[in-house]
C-alpha positions as CSV (number, residue, x, y, z in Angstrom):
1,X,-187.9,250.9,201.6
2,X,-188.2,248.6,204.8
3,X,-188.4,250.8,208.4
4,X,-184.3,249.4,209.1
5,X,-183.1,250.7,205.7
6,X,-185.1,254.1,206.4
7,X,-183.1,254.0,210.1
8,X,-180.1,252.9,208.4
9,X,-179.8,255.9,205.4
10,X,-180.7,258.4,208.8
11,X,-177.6,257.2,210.7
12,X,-175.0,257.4,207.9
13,X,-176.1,260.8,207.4
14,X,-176.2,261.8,210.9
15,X,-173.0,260.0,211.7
16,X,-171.1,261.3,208.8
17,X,-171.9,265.0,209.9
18,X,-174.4,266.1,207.2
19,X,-176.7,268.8,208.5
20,X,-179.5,269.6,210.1
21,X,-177.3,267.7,212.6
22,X,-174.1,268.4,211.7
23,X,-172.8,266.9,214.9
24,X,-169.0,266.1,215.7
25,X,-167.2,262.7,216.1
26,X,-167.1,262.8,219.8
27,X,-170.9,262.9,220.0
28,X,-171.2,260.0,218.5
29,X,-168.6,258.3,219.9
30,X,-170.4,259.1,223.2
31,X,-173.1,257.6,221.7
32,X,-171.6,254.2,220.6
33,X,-170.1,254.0,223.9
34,X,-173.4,254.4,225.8
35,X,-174.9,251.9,223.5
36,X,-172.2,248.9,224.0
37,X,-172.2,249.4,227.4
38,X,-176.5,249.3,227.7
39,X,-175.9,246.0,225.5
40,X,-172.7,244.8,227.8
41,X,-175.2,244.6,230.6
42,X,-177.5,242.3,229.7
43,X,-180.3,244.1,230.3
44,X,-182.4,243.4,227.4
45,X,-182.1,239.8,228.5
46,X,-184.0,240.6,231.7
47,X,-187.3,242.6,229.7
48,X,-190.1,240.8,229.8
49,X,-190.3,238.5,226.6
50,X,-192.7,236.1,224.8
51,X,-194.4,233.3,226.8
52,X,-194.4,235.4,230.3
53,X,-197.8,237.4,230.9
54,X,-197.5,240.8,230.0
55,X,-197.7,243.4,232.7
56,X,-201.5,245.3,232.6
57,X,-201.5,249.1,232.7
58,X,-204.1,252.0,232.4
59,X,-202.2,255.3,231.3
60,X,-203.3,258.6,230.2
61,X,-203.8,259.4,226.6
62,X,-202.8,262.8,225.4
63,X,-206.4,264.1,225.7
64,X,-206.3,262.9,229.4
65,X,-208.4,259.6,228.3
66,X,-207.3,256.6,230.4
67,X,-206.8,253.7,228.1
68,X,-206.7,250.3,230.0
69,X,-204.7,247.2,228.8
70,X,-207.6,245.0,230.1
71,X,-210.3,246.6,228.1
72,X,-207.9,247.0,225.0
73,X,-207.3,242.8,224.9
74,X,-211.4,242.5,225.4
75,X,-211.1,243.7,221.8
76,X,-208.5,241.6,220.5
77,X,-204.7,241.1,220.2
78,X,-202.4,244.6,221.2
79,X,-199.4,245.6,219.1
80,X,-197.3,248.0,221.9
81,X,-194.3,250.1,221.1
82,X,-192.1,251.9,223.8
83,X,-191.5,255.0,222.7
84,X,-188.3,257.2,223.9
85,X,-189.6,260.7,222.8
86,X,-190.4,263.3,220.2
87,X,-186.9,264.1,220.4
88,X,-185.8,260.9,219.2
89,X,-185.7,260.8,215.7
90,X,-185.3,256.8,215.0
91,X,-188.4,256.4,217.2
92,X,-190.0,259.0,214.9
93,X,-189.3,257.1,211.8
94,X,-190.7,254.1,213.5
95,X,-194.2,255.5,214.5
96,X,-194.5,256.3,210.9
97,X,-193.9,252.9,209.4
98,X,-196.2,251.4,212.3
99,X,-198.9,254.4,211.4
100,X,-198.6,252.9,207.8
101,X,-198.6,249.5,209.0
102,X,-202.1,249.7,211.1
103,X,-204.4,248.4,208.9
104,X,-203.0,245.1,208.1
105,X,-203.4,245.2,211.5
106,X,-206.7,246.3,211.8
107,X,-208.0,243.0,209.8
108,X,-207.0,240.8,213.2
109,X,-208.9,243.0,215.5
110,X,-205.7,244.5,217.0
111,X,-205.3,247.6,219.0
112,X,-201.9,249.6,218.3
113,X,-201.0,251.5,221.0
114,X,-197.1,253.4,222.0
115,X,-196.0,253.9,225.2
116,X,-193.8,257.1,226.1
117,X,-192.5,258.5,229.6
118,X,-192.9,261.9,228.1
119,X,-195.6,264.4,228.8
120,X,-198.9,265.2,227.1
121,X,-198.0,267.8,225.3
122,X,-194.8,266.6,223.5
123,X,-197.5,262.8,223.0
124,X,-200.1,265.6,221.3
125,X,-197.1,267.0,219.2
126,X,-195.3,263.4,218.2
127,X,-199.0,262.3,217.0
128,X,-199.1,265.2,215.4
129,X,-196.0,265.8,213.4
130,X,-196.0,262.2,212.6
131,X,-199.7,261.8,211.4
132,X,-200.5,259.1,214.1
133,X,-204.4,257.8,214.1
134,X,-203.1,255.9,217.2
135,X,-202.7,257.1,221.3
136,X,-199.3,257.5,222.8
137,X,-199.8,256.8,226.4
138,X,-197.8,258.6,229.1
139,X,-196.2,256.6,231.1
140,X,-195.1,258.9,234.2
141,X,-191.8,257.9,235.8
142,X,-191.6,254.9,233.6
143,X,-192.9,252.8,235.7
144,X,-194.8,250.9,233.0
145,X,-191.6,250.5,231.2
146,X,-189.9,249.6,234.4
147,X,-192.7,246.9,235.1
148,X,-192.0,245.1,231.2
149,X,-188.1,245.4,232.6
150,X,-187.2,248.2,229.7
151,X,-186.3,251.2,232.0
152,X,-182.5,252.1,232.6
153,X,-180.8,254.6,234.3
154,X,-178.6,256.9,231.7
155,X,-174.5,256.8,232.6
156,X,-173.5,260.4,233.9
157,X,-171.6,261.2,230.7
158,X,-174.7,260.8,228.5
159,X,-176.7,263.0,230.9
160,X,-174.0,265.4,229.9
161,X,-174.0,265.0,226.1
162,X,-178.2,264.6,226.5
163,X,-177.5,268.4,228.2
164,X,-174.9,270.2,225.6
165,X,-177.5,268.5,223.1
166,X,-180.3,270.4,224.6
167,X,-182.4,266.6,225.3
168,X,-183.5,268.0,228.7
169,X,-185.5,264.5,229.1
170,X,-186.6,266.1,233.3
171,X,-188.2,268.5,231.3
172,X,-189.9,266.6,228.7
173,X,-190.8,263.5,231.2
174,X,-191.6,265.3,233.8
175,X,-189.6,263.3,236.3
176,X,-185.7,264.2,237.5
177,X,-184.7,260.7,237.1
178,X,-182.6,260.5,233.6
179,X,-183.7,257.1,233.0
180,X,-185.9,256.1,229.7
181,X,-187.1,252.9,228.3
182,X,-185.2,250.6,226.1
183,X,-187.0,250.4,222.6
184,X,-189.3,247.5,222.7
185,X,-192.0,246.1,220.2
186,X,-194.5,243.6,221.5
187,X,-197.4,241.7,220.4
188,X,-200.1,240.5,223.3
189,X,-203.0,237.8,223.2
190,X,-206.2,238.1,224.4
191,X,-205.3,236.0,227.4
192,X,-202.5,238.3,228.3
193,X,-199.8,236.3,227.2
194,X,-196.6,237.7,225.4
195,X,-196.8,236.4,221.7
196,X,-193.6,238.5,220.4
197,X,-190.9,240.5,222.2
198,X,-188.4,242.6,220.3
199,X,-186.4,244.5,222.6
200,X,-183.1,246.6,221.4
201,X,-180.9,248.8,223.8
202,X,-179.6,249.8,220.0
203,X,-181.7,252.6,219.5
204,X,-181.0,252.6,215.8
205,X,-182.8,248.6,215.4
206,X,-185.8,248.4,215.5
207,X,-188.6,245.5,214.1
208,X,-190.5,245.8,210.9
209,X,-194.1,246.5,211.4
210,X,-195.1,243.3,208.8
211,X,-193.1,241.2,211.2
212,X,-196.4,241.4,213.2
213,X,-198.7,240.4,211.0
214,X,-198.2,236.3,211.2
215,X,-198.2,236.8,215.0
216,X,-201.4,238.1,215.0
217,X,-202.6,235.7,212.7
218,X,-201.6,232.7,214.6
219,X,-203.6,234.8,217.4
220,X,-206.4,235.1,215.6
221,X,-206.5,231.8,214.7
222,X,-205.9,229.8,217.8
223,X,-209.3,232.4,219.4
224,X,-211.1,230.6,216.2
């Protein structure tokens, strides 16, 4: 089953009610609401997207590691996913088909890396529940999300429903700001360059994993 049709059985069930959920209509009504008006705004238009240079970062791995972007792309090509949290269940589901996904993309050379504004601790316990053999790097106050143009500020009536739901994001991120990224896939070359953007302020889409593959074998084969 692809990583969308996973995503796809997970919201029926959640929007139809069925536990462990078992939320009510007006939940996710605040929730489709939220989403159309992230869309409505254009701001996915604005992330950074193939052909500009990506942004370079060094962030803290959950062991306190510093991973740079620079040394990753002396390496090869970089697969990066923005992460919103271990709270977020459709971000889950996607480290897991990217987990199963690394070694086609270990044949090109590539690093896999997420990017999260959460903590260390709640990084040590997504790698964990999910069975991840790659980092998630913690971006504090989003500013590496904010640099790729994916960070957003969350409408006052989502910080409400995020509160009644018990998604106390200051607490997991660290930072009072109630802003998080929007989910974003990307591949980078060696020189820096942007070779695939995916970006989605529909939490609920999200990018195969295999779609990566011919990018990095374009990569791979323009270095040759």
């Amino acid at each position: 089953m692809s990583l969308q049709a996973k995503l796809d059985t997970f919201k029926a069930d959640f929007e139809a009610g069925k536990p462990p959920y078992s939320v009510p209509r007006s939940v996710i009504e605040t929730m489709h609401r939220a989403t159309a008006e992230l869309i409505e705004s254009g701001a996915a238009s604005r992330a950074k997207k193939a052909g500009d240079l990506a942004p370079s970062f060094s962030l803290k791995d959950p062991e306190s590691n510093l991973v740079s972007s620079v040394d990753l792309l002396k390496r090869g090509p970089l697969v990066l996913s923005f992460y919103r949290g271990v709270w977020c269940p459709y971000c889950n589901m996607e480290l897991q088909a990217l987990e199963a996904a690394k070694p086609a993309f270990d044949k090109y050379g590539a690093s896999l890396v997420a990017i999260s504004p959460q903590i260390a601790p709640n990084s040590r316990k997504s790698m964990r529940q999910n069975k991840l053999s790659f980092p998630i790097l913690s971006d504090v106050k989003g500013k590496v999300g904010a640099a790729f143009g994916l960070r957003f500020s969350l409408p006052d009536y989502l910080i409400q429903l995020y509160k009644q739901l018990r998604n106390d994001l200051p607490t997991f991120n660290d930072d009072p700001s109630w802003t998080l990224p929007m989910p974003a896939r990307y591949v980078i070359g060696q020189d820096g360059v942007i070779l695939y953007s995916e970006v989605n302020p529909d939490y609920t889409r999200r990018p195969e994993p295999e779609d990566m593959v011919p990018v990095l074998q374009r990569a791979v084969a323009v270095k040759a």
